[in-house]
Structure formats: C-alpha cells, structure tokens
FIBA-975368 format. One record per atom (N, C-alpha, C): residue in three letters; x, y, z. Coordinates in steps of 0.2 Angstrom, whole numbers, padded with zeros to 4 digits, always signed. Layout:
N
AlaXYZ;...
END
This chain:
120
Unk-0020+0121-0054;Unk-0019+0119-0047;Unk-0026+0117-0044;Unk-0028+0112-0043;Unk-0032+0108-0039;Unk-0034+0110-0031;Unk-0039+0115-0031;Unk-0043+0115-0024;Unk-0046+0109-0022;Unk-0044+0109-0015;Unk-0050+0105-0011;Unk-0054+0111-0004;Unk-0059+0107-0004;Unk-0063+0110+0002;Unk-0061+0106+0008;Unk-0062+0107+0013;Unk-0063+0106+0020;Unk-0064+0098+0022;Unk-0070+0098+0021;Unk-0074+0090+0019;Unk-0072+0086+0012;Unk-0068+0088+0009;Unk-0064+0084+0002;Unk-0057+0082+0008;Unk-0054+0088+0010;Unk-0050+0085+0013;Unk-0049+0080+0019;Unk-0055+0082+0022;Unk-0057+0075+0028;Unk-0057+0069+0028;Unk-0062+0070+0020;Unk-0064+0064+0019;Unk-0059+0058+0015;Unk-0054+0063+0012;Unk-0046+0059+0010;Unk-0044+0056+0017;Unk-0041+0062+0024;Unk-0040+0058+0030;Unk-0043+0050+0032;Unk-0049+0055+0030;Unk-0052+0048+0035;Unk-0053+0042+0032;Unk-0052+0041+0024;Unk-0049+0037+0021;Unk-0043+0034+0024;Unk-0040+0039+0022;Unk-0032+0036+0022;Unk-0029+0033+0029;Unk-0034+0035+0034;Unk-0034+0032+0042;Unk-0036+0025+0041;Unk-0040+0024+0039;Unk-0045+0018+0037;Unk-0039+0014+0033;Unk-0038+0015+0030;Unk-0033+0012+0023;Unk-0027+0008+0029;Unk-0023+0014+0033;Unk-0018+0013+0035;Unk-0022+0009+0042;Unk-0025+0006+0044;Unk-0030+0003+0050;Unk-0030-0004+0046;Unk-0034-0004+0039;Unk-0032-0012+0037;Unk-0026-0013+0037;Unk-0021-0009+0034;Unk-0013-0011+0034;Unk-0010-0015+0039;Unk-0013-0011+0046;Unk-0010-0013+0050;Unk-0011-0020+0052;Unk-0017-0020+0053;Unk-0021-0028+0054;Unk-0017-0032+0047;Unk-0017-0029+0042;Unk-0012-0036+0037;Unk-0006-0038+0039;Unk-0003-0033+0040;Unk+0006-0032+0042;Unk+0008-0031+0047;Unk+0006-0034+0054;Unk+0007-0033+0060;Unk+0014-0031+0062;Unk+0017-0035+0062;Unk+0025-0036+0063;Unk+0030-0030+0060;Unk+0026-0027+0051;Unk+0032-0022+0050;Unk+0030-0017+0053;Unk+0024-0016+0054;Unk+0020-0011+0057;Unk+0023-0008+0064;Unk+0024-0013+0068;Unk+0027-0013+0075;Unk+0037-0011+0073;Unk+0039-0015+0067;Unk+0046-0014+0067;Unk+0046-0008+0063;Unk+0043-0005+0060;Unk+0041+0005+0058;Unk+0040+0006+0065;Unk+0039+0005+0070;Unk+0036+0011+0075;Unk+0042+0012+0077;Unk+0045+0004+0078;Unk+0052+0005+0082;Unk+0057+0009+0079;Unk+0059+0006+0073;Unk+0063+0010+0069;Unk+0062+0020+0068;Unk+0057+0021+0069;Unk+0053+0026+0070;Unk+0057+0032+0077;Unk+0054+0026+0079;Unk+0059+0030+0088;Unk+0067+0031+0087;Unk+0068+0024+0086;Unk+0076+0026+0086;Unk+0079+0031+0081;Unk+0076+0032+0076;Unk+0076+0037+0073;Unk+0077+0043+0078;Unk+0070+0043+0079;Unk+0069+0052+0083;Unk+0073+0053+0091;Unk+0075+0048+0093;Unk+0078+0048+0100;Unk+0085+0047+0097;Unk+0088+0045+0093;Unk+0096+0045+0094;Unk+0099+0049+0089;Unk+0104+0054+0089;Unk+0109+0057+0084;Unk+0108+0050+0079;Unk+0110+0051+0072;Unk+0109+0048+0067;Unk+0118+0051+0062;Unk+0121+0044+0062;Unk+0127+0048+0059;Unk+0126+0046+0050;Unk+0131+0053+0049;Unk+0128+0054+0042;Unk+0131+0048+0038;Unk+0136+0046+0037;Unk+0136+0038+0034;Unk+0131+0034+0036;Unk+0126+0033+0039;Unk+0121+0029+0040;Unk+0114+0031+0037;Unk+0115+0036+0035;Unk+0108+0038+0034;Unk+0102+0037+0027;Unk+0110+0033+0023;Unk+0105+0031+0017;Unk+0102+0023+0018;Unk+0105+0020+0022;Unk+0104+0014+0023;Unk+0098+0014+0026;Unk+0097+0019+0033;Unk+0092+0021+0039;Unk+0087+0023+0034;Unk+0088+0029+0028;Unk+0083+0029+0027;Unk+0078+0024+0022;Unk+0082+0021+0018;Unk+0080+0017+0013;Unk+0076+0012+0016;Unk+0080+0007+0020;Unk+0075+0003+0026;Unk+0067+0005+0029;Unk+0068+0012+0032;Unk+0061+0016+0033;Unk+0057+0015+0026;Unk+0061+0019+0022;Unk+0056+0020+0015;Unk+0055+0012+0011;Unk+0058+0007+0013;Unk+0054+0001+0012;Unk+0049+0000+0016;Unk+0051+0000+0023;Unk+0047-0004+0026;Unk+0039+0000+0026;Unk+0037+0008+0025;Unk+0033+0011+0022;Unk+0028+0009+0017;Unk+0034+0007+0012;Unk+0031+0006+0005;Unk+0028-0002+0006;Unk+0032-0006+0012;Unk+0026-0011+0011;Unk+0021-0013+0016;Unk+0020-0006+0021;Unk+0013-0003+0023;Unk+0009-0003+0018;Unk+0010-0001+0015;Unk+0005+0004+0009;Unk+0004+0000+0004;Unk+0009-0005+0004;Unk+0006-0008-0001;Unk-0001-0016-0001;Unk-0006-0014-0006;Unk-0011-0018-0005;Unk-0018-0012-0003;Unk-0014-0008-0001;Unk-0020-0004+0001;Unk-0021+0001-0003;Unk-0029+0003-0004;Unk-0027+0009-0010;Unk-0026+0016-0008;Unk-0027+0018-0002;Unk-0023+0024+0001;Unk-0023+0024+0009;Unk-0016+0026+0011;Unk-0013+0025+0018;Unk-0011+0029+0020;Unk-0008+0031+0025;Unk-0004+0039+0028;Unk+0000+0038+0026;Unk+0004+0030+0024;Unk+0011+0026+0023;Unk+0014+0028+0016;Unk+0009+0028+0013;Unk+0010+0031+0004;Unk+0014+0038+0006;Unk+0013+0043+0008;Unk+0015+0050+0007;Unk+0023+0049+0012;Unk+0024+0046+0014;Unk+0031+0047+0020;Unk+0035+0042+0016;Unk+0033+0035+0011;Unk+0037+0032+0007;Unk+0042+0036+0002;Unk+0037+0038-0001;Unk+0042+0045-0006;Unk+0045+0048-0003;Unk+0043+0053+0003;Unk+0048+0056+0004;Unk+0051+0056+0010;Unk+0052+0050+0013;Unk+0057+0046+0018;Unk+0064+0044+0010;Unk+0061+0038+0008;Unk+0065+0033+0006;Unk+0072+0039-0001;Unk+0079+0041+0000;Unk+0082+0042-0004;Unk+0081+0040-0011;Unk+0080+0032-0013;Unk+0079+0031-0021;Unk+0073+0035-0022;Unk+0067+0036-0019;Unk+0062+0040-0024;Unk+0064+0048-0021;Unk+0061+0054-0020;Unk+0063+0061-0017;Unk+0064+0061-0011;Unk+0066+0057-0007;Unk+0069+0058+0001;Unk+0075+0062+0001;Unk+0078+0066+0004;Unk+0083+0070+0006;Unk+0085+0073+0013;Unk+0091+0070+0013;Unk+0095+0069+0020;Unk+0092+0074+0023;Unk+0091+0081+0020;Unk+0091+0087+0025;Unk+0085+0087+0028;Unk+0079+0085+0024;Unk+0074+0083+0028;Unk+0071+0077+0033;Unk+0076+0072+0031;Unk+0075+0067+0036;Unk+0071+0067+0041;Unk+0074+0072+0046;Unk+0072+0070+0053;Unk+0065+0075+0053;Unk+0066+0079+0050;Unk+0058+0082+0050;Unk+0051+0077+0047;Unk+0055+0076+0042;Unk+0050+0070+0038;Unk+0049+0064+0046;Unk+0052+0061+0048;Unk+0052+0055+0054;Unk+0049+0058+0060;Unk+0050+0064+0064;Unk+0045+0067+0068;Unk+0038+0069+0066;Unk+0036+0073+0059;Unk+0032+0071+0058;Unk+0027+0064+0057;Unk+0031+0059+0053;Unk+0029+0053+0053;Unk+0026+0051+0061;Unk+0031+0052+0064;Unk+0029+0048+0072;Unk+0023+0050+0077;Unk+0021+0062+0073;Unk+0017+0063+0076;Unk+0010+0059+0071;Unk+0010+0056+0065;Unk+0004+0056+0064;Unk+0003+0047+0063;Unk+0009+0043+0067;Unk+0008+0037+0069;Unk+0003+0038+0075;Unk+0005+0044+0079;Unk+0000+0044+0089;Unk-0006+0045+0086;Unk-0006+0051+0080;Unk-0014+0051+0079;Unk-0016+0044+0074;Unk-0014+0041+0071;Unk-0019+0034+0069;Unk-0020+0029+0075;Unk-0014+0028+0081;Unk-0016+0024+0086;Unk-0021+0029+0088;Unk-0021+0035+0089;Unk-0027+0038+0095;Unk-0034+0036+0090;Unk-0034+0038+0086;Unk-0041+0037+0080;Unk-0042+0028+0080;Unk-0037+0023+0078;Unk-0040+0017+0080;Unk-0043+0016+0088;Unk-0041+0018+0094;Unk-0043+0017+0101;Unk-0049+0019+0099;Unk-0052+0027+0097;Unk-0058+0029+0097;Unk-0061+0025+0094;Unk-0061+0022+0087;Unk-0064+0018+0083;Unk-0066+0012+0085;Unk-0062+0008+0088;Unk-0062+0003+0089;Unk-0063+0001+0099;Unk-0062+0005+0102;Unk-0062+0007+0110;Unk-0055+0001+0112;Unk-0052+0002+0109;Unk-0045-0003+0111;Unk-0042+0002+0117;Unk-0038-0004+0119;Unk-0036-0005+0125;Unk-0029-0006+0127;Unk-0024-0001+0128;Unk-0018-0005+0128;Unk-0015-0008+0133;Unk-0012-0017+0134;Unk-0013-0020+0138;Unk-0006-0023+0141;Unk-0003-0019+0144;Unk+0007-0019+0148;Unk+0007-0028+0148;
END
C-alpha cells in the first residue's frame, strides 16, 4: 500500500484543481450542464427507474470533463458516478453531494486564483 505525505497529497489537489480549471475553460457549456444536473440531482427525490439513466448521463458528462486533461476532480466521480464502470445506486446520492461539495470548493479556489467575480 502506497503512502502519501501531507504535501504529496496537496500537491495532487492542487493539480487536479488546476486540471479541472482548464477543463472548465475547454468545456464551458458541459460544465454548467454538470452543475445543473448536479442540483437536480441533490434537490429532488430521484425515482429508482431513473437512476441508471441519471446516473450514466452524470458519469458521461464527467468523463468528458476529464477528458484531455491529465488529472481533474472529474476523473474520480466518473467511475464512481457512472453505473457501467463501479457506480452503485446505493451510493448515488452520497457520491452527488459529495461531488457538489467539492464543485463549491473548485468555484471558491478559481475566484481566489483568478479574483473572479460573479456577475447576476
């Protein structure tokens, strides 16, 4: 088994914050339709006939976050979002809540990085 130190692991973070920052600026549009699909997810009952569908969607639209970049937050919630790779129902919504709390932390880390601004 594979340790890491403290600053092995940051420095992975703060890659892979970096990673998913280019993505975003590639893929505007899935990025915003992730955020969206994101919420609806965590705000609405989700009926179990839908959930392979919902999930598989998430775990594309994920996987083409990630892809092109060599590492992203997007990468680790692709697998285990999307049912064809290890996603499973029973963790769905923990997997999606956690996705959406560390969607807040890459928008709060781009605002610091960049001093953006959001404009209603």
């Amino acid at each position: 088994m594979q340790r890491f130190t403290i600053d092995d692991l940051q420095r992975r973070r703060q890659r892979a914050l970096m990673g998913a920052a280019q993505a975003i600026l590639k893929q505007r549009s899935t990025y915003l339709e992730l955020k969206k699909l994101v919420h609806a997810i965590n705000s609405n009952p989700l009926d179990v006939a839908d959930y392979y569908t919902t999930a598989a969607r998430l775990g594309a639209l994920l996987t083409r976050m990630s892809t092109g970049s060599s590492e992203t937050i997007f990468q680790y919630f692709a697998d285990h979002i999307d049912p064809r790779k290890c996603g499973e129902a029973v963790n769905f919504r923990v997997e999606c809540r956690d996705l959406d709390e560390q969607l807040k932390a890459l928008e709060q880390w781009r605002v610091q990085q960049h001093r953006l601004r959001r404009v209603k």
